[in-house]
C-alpha positions, 0 to 999 in steps of 0.5 A: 727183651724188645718186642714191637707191638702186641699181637693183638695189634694194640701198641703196648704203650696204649695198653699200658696207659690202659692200665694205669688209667683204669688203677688211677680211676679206683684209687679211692677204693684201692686206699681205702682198701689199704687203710681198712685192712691197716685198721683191721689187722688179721692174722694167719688162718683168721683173715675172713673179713679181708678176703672178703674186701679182696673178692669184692673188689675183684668180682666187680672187675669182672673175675669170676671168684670162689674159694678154691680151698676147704681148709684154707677158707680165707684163700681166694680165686678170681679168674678172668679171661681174655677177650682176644683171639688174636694172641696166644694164650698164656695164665698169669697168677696176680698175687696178694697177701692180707694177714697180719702179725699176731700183736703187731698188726701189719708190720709187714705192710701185707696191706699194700700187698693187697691193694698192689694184687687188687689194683693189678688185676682191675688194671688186667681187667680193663685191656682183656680185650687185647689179650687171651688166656687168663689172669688168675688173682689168687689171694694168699692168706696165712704167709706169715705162719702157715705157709698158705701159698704151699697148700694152694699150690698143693691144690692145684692153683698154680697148675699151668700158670705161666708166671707168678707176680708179686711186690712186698713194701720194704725199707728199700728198692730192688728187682728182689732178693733172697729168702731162708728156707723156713719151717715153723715146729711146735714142740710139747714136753709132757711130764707129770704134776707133783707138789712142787715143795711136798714131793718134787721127786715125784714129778716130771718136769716138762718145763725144764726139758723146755728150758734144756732145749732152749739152751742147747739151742743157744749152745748150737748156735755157735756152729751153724752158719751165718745165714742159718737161724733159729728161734722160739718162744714158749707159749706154755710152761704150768699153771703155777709155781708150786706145781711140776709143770706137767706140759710146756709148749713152745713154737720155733723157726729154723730157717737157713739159706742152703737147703743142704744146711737146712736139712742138717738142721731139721735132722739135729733140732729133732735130735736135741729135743729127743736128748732134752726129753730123754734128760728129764724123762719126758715125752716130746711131740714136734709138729711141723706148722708149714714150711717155706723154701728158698725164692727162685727169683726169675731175671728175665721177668724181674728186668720187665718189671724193673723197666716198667718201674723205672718210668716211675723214677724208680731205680731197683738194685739187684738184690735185697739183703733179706735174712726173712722168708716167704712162701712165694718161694714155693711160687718161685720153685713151681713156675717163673716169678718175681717178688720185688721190694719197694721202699715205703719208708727210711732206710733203716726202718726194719720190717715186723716193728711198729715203725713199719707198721705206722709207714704202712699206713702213709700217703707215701706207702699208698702211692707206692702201692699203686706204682706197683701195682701199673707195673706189675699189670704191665708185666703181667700183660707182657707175659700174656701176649709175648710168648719170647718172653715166656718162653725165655722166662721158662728157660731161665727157670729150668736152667736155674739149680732147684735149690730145694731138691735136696730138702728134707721135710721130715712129715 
């Protein structure tokens, strides 16, 4: 989609240049930004000193910031509006994540998710002038357990917004791929203790129900499809040997790339856990932790960014092969959205390992980051001031199948 000029009157290549020119000019911050989470990793739920790095930076860009959630503290606004009465008015929700993997640290790269948000929204910032509405920074914790973005959109974040942004680092580039409907399960057992040697018939073994769970599991996975998956691990199985484990305690994920398939799924691991309850006379508690659906990527905003990239000399493919998940996917199911991968490293180097981690932390990854960042701005920018590009974006997403509306979520 070709479009001549702003509306505001602004030759879009001035505004671009713009926007580059302000992100080079906080480079040093924006990096140093990127290092001091890699140094300091949080994870899901704990991220207070990185939404704290992230509302700072925002806030003296000009956004004006809160925290828009009581029970999600580490989640961040910033909201700034444009200047212009010249063109139409539109909301862009620049994304960022921050939380990291328990153990691991940021294997993710949710780092450079950061630094990417952070600079797209100071490089907004510095053309306010040509453009009205409003930018929305919105800083998502808990992606990788807990679903953050769902609760946001849940209060409201995401209302009227005309389009959603968002890079993840990766092995390799493309304009975005597909994601698995997720949902993260805690199950707890509850039996009875009894002397494990004196008495053992006198208790109830929750650890084995556990145990019959995790290999029925093993037995189910021979009939689900290719693209389902499920896996777990226990978190608790008794305090010692010689005593019958009254509660065992264990997190699993379902995740399937069909919501048809996925419902089936939630519908039978329920029931397995029942069957693994009733064989060991145990009591079962399944608690849903958050769930994730399947990305709705939008082709006619992801073909912007890829433009706005390729004058990097950066070639997307069309898709990503990713078998991950991601609550943008809930983004994507509420208003038009991309979710782009750019390498940071070889391909090859598989994402939540330490290697990724260490790449996350490189001169290469902190130039991608910035790269990201010019384009996702400049893509933003076309959003607010083209209203074609909108509402061709728009239609793309009411045309698209909401792959979810079969989905069944149990609570």
């Amino acid at each position: 989609m070709q479009e001549p000029s702003s509306p505001a009157g602004a030759q879009p290549h001035s505004a671009y240049e713009r926007i580059a020119q302000a992100i080079r000019e906080h480079r040093d911050e924006l990096i140093g930004l990127a290092r001091q989470l890699h140094r300091d990793p949080e994870v899901s739920f704990q991220e207070e000193r990185a939404a704290e790095q992230v509302s700072r930076l925002v806030e003296a860009a000009g956004y004006r910031v809160d925290r828009p959630v009581p029970e999600l503290p580490t989640a961040v606004r910033g909201t700034l509006c444009g200047a212009s009465e010249v063109s139409p008015e539109a909301i862009v929700a620049v994304l960022a994540e921050y939380d990291a993997l328990k153990g691991l640290g940021h294997g993710c790269g949710h780092n450079l998710m950061a630094m990417a948000g952070v600079g797209a929204a100071i490089g907004l910032a510095a053309i306010r002038d040509l453009y009205g509405g409003e930018v929305r920074f919105l800083g998502t914790p808990a992606e990788e357990r807990g679903a953050g973005k769902q609760v946001m959109i849940e209060h409201g974040l995401f209302d009227g917004v005309d389009a959603a942004v968002l890079f993840h680092p990766a092995d390799t580039n493309s304009v975005g791929g597909p994601a698995l409907a997720l949902e993260e399960l805690t199950v707890t057992f509850r039996g009875a203790p009894a002397h494990a040697s004196a008495s053992p018939w006198a208790g109830r073994n929750a650890l084995d129900a556990m145990i019959q769970l995790f290999t029925s599991i093993g037995l189910w996975r021979q009939q689900l499809t290719p693209d389902s998956r499920v896996h777990g691990v226990i978190d608790y199985g008794g305090d010692a040997p010689n005593i019958i484990p009254e509660r065992a305690d264990a997190t699993f994920m379902l995740r399937s790339a069909d919501d048809a398939q996925f419902a089936i799924m939630q519908r039978r691991f329920r029931a397995i856990a029942d069957s693994a309850a009733a064989a060991h006379d145990c009591g079962v508690e399944i608690t849903s932790m958050g769930y994730s659906l399947t990305m709705k990527n939008n082709g006619i905003l992801g073909e912007r960014f890829r433009e706005h990239i390729s004058d990097y000399g950066i070639l997307l493919q069309e898709t990503k092969g990713s078998a991950g998940s991601t609550d943008m996917g809930n983004v994507s199911h509420k208003v038009p959205s991309i979710h782009p991968y750019l390498a940071i490293c070889e391909n090859g180097t598989p994402a939540h390992t330490v290697e990724f981690r260490d790449a996350a932390a490189t001169e290469r990854a902190h130039e991608v980051a910035l790269t990201a960042a010019v384009s996702l701005a400049r893509t933003a920018y076309d959003v607010m001031v083209y209203p074609r590009l909108r509402a061709e974006s728009w239609k793309e997403f009411s045309r698209a199948s909401l792959r979810a509306k079969n989905l069944r979520m149990p609570w």
